[in-house]
N, C-alpha and C positions, 0 to 999 in steps of 0.2 A: 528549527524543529521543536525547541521546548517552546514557544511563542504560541504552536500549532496542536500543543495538549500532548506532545509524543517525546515528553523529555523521562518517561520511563523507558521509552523502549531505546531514547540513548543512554541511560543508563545499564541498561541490562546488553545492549548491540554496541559499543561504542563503535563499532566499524562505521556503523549507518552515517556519522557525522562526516567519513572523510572519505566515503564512495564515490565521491564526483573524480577525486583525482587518479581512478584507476579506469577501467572498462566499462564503466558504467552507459546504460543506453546505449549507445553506435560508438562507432570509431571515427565516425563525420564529423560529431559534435567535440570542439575542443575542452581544454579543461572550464573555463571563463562561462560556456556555455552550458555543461552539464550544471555548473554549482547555480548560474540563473534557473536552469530549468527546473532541480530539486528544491530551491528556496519558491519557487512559483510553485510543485506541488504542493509542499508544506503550507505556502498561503492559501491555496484555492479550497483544500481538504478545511483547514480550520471555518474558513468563511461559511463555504456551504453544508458542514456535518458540524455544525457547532458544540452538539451534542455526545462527541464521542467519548471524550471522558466519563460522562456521571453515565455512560452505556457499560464499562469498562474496559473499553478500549484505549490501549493497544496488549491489555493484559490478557485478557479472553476476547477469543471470535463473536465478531457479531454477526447474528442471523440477521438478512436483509430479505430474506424472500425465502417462505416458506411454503410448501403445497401436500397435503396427505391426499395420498390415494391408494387406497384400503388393498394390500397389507403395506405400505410405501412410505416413508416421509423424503421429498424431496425436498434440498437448501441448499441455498445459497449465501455465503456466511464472508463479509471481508477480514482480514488479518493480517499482522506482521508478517514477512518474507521469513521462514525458516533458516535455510541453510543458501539460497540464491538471492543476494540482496543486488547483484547487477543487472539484474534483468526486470525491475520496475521499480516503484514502491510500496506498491499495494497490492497484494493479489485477492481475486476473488476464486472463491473454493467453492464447488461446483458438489454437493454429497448427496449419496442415498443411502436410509439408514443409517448413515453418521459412516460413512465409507466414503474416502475422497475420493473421486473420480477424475475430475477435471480442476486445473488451475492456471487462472489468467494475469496475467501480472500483471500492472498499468501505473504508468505517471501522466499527469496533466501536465502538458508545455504550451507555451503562448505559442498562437499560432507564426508568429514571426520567427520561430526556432528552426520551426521547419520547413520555413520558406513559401 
């Protein structure tokens, strides 16, 4: 995780570092497998958003998709997991007018995880 730019938000979450060995993801995947599948998101997230640090993430949301329509602003903004850090590790927040509406949580796993 600090490799992947998100060694503030183990700082500030220490929990984030040691979530594989609880209910993290399913109850299918063993422990061996959740901590492959978290170190694979932690690599895929660094590879392909290389940019997330100098964006200021994992400190403030970042808007990924923006749309106004008059009187409206719809986004869509990624960020650290609040208060449910077993149910993904990234969720996307779904707002209108800065009101959250909707939130998706998701980790990338190699497809070999899940068979």
């Amino acid at each position: 995780m600090h490799r992947a730019g998100f060694g503030y938000a183990v700082r500030s979450q220490p929990v984030l570092l040691f979530k594989y060995l609880g209910r993290y993801l399913a109850k299918s995947f063993g422990t061996a497998a959740r901590l492959r599948i978290m170190s694979h998101h932690y690599r895929t997230v660094a590879v392909r958003l290389p940019d997330l640090r100098e964006l200021g993430f994992p400190r403030s949301e970042i808007v990924l998709w923006s749309h106004r329509l008059e009187p409206d602003t719809f986004t869509i903004g990624l960020c650290l997991p609040a208060n449910h850090y077993l149910e993904g590790d990234l969720p996307l927040v779904f707002s209108v007018n800065g009101v959250r509406l909707h939130k998706l949580s998701f980790t990338c796993i190699p497809g070999k995880e899940a068979g």
